[in-house]
N, C-alpha and C positions, 0 to 999 in steps of 0.2 A: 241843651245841645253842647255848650262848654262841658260840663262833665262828662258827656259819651264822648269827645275827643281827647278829652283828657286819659278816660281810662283805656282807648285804643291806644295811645303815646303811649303808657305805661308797660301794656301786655307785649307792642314792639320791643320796647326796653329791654322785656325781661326775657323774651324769648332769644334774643342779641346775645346779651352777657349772659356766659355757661357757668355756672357753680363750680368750684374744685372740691373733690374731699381733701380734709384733715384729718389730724388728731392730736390728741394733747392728755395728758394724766391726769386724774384729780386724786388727791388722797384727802381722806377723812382722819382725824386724829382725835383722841378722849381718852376715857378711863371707864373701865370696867372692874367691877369689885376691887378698887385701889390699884389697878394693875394696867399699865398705856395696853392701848386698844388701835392698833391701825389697820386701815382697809383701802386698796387702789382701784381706780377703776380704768379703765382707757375708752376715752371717748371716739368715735369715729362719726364727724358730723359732714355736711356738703352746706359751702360758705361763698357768696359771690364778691362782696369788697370787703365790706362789717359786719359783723355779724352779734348777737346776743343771746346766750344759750343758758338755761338754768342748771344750777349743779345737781351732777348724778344723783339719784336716790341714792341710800345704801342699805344695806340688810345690816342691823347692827343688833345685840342684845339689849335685853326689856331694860337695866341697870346700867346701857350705856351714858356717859355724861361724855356730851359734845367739848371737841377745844377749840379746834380749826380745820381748815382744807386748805392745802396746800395744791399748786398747780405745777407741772414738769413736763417734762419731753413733747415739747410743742413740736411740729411736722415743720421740713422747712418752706412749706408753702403758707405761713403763719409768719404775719409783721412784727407784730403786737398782739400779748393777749394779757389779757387783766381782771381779775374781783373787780365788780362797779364799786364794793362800801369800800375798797382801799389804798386803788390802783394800783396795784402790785400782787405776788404771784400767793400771798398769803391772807385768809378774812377769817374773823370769828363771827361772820354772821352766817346765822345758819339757813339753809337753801337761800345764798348768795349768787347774783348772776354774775357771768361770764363773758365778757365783753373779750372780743380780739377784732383783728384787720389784718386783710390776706395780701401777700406782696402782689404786687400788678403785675401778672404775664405779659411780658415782651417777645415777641416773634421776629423775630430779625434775622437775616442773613447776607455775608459782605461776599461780592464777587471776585475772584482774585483774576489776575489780566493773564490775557490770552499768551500762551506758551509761543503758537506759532501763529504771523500772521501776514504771510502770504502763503494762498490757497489756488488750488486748481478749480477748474473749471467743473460740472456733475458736484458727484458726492463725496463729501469730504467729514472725516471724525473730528470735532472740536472738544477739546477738554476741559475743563474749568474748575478750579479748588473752589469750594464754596464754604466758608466758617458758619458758623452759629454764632451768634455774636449776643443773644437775646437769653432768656432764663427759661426757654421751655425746650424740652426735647421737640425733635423736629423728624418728623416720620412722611416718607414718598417724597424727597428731596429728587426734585430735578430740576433744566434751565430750558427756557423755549427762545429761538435765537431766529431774529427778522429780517428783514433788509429789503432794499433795491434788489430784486431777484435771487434773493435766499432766501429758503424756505425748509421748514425742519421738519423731516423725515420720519425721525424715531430719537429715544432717548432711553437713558438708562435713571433708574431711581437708586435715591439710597436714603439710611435713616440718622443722621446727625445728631450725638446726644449733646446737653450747653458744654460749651468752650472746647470742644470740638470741632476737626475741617477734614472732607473727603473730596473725590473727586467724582466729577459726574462728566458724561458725555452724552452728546447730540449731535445726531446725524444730518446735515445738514445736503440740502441741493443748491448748485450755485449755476445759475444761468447767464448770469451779467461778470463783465469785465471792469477791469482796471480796481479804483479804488472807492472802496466800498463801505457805508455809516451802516454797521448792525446793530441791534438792539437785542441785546441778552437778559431776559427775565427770569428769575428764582422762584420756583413755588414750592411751597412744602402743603400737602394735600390738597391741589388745586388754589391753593391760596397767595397772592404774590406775596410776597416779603424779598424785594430786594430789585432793581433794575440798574444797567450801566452803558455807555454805549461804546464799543470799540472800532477802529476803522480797521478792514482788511486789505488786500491787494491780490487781485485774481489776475492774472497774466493772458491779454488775447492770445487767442491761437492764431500761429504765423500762417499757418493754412488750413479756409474756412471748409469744413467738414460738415453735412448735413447732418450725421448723427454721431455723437460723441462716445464712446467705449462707456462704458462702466468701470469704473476703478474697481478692482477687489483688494483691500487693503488685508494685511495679514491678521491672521485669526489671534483674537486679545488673548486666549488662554495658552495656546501654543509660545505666542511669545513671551507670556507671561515665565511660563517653565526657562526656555531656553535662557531668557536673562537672570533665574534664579540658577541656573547652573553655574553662569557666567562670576555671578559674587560667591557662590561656592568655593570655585575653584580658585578664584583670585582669595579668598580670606583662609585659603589652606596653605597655599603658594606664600602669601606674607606671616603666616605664623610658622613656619618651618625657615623662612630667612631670618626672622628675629630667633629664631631657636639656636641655627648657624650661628649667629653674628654673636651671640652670649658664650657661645664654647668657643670663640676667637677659629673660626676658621676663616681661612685665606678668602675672602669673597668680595666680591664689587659693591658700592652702596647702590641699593634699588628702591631708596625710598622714592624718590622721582617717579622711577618706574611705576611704584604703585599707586601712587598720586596721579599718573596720566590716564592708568586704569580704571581709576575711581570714575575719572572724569567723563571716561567716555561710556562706560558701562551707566554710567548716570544719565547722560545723555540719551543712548536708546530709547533707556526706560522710559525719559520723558516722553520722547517724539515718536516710538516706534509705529502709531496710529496714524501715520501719516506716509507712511511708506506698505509697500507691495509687499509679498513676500520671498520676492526673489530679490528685493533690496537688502531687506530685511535678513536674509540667508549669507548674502555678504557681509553683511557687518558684522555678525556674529561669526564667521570665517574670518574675519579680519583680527577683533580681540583674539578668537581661540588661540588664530596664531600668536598674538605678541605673547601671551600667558604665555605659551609653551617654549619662545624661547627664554622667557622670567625661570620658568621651570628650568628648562636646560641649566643656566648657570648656577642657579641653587644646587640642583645634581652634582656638579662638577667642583665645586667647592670643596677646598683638601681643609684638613686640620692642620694646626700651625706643627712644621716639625720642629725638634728639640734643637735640631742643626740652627735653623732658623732664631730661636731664640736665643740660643749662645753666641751667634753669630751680632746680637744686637747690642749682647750686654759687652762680646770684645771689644764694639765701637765705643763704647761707654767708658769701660775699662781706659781703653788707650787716649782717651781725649783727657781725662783724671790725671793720667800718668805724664803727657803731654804739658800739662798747666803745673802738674808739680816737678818737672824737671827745672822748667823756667822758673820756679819764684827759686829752686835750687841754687840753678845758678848765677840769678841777681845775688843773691846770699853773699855767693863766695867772693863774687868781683868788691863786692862792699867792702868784705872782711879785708881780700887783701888790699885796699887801699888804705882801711885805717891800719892794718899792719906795719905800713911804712916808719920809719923812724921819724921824718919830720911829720908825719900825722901824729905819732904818738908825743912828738914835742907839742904840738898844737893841742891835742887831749891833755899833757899835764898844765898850761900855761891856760886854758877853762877858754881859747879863743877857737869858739864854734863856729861864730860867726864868719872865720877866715879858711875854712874847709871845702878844699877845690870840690867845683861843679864836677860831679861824675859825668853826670847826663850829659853836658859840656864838651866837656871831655871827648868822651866814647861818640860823639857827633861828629868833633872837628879828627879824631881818627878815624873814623869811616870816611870823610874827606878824601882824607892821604890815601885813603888803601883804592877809592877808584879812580 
């Protein structure tokens, strides 16, 4: 009776953990009629943790003389693979077994937090970055999202290959007010890999209403276009300013500008699942206008005239001329004071030391003069 439990435990086991295929190279190496002799083959085997496999046959000639087998281009679903007579990828023993271990598939996915999280009442789009964080591709990705009167609707799939992050959404109904513990679940083929919980905030209605509207939020793909118009025509608009700005014409800096555009045409993109499409029509009337008048002043923008440049080196000019009048005429006031005869007594008599203060001087005479 222990052994029929035993081999039930076992068949569970094995029906549990799924095989992967591999593969891996073998080559054969020797000599025929004194001349190297090589032969590869590629193995394609299906492996659950460890696995151990005899080396390929090979079709060799009657005069072949064995050397070695050599092992290569392991799959990367392979940990370790090794000759048992040598532990490592080369044996001269002939039909040598094959010893490898398969890396352990991890399934995992991280939930990224909620963009918006105060919600209306009915039906509402929630979006969610979801990564692969684990080493297997991950195929029919989506999130099933719970609560105190939330309850999910519909949902979209997607297929996450490792280190990899997309976005998914779920359509959610909310019946309950104020604020609210959800529970957002990750499955990739029915399968969880992943839970978190986030709090939301639903806002009562100031005036109770026996039936609530239906939201109709705007259509993903229409706004999907309309917001790729939007970086269109913003990344034509900033490379015709930088075009401007390089051939020096006369223009305002707009880098702010395009910095504010970035930010809000970001923004849409984030949130525009949460908005109507008569909201949503405003906003997008709202950027068009600023682009256009970004556009207007790029329009308007002259080239620098010659006028203008001459006019900047005259300043230049004249402030040069300006600093060299002045050390001109400290020059001369010098000269003629050592010119004087009792300065030049005072130059031949070597008493430097006793050579009136000019600076002195030329102070306590501005004195006098006001």
């Amino acid at each position: 009776m222990k052994q029929f439990f035993l081999i039930i435990i076992f068949i569970l086991y094995v029906s549990l953990v799924s095989a992967i295929p591999i593969s891996y190279d073998v080559t054969i190496n020797g000599v025929v009629s004194d001349s190297p002799f090589t032969l590869t083959k590629n193995e394609v085997r299906d492996c659950e943790n460890t696995c151990t496999f005899q080396v390929p046959s090979f079709e060799t000639p009657e005069n072949f003389i064995f050397s070695n087998y050599v092992i290569s281009n392991p799959s990367e679903q392979i940990k370790s693979i090794k000759f048992e007579s040598t532990n490592n990828l080369t044996s001269i023993t002939f039909n040598d077994n094959i010893a490898l271990e398969i890396v352990e598939l991890k399934e995992e996915l991280k939930i990224g937090r909620l963009i918006t999280k105060t919600l209306s009442p009915g039906q509402n789009n929630i979006v969610l970055q979801l990564e692969n964080i684990g080493n297997k591709d991950l195929t029919e990705v989506y999130i099933q999202i719970s609560g105190d009167g939330v309850k999910t609707t519909g949902k979209s799939t997607v297929d996450i290959p490792v280190a990899q992050s997309d976005f998914v959404t779920a359509i959610v109904q909310i019946t309950n007010y104020n604020d609210i513990d959800i529970i957002i679940k990750a499955y990739s083929d029915d399968k969880l890999l992943g839970q978190t919980i986030e709090s939301i905030y639903v806002p009562p209605p100031e005036v109770e209403e026996p039936d609530l509207p239906e939201i109709k939020y705007v259509d993903s793909k229409y706004a999907e276009e309309e917001i790729n118009k939007l970086w269109s025509k913003l990344n034509e608009h900033e490379k015709e300013f930088y075009s401007k700005e390089s051939q020096e014409y006369v223009i305002a800096d707009l880098t702010n500008n395009f910095e504010e555009m970035r930010e809000e045409i970001g923004n849409l993109e984030l949130g525009y699942n949460t908005l109507t499409k008569e909201k949503f029509d405003k906003e997008i009337a709202i950027i068009s206008r600023n682009l256009n008048d970004i556009k207007t002043q790029i329009d308007f923008a002259k080239p620098k005239k010659f006028a203008d440049t001459i006019k900047e080196n005259l300043v230049l000019i004249a402030t040069g001329l300006g600093v060299l009048v002045s050390a001109l005429t400290a020059l001369t006031l010098a000269k003629s004071h050592l010119g004087s005869k009792n300065n030049k007594d005072i130059l031949k008599k070597g008493k430097f030391n006793k050579l009136p203060n000019l600076a002195k001087q030329n102070r306590f005479s501005n004195r006098l003069n006001k």
